[in-house]
C-alpha positions in Angstrom: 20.8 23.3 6.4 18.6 23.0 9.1 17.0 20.1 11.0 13.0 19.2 11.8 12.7 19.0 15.5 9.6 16.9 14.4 9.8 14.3 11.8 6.1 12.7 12.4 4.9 13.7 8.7 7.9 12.2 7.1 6.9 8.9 9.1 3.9 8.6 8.0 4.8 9.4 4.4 7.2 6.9 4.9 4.9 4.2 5.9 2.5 4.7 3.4 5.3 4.7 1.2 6.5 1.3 2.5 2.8 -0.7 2.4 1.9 0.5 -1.2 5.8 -0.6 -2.7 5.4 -3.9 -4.9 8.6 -5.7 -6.1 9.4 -4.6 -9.6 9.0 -7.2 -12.8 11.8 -9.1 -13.8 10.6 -9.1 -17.5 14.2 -7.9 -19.3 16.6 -10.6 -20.6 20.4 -10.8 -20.5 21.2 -13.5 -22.6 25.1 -13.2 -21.4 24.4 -14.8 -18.4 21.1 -16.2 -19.4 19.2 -14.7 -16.5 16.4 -12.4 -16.6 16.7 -8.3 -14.9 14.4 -5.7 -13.5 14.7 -3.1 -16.5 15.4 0.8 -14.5 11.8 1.3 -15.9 9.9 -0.9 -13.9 11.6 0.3 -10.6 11.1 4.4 -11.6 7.5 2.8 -12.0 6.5 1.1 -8.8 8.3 4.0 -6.7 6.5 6.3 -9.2 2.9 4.4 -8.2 3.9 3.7 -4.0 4.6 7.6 -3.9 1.1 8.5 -4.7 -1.0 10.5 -2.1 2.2 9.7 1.0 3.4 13.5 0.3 6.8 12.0 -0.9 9.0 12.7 -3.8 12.2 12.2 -5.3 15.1 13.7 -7.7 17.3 12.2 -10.0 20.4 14.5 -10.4 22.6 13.7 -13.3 26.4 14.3 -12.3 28.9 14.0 -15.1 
């Protein structure tokens, strides 16, 4: 693999990144410990909506 000698694009998609996030919803229940969660939804969907327009992505890779 090789390395950027520059990583000034990644910065600044990184910092866009950063200022759009918003801290997910903690709308799920778990009556076990009678305490409420942030569903994996709502955290694919604010990194989903922060990644817009920075030039970012991500992968989910399912390993068994």
């Amino acid at each position: 693999m090789s390395k950027s000698e520059n990583i000034n694009e990644l910065a600044k998609g990184l910092a866009a990144f950063r200022e759009k996030l918003k801290q997910p919803f903690k709308d799920a229940d778990n009556p076990f410990f009678k305490s409420k969660y942030v569903p994996l939804e709502n955290v694919t969907e604010v990194i989903d909506n922060a990644l817009i327009g920075t030039g970012l992505t991500y992968v989910q890779i399912p390993i068994n």
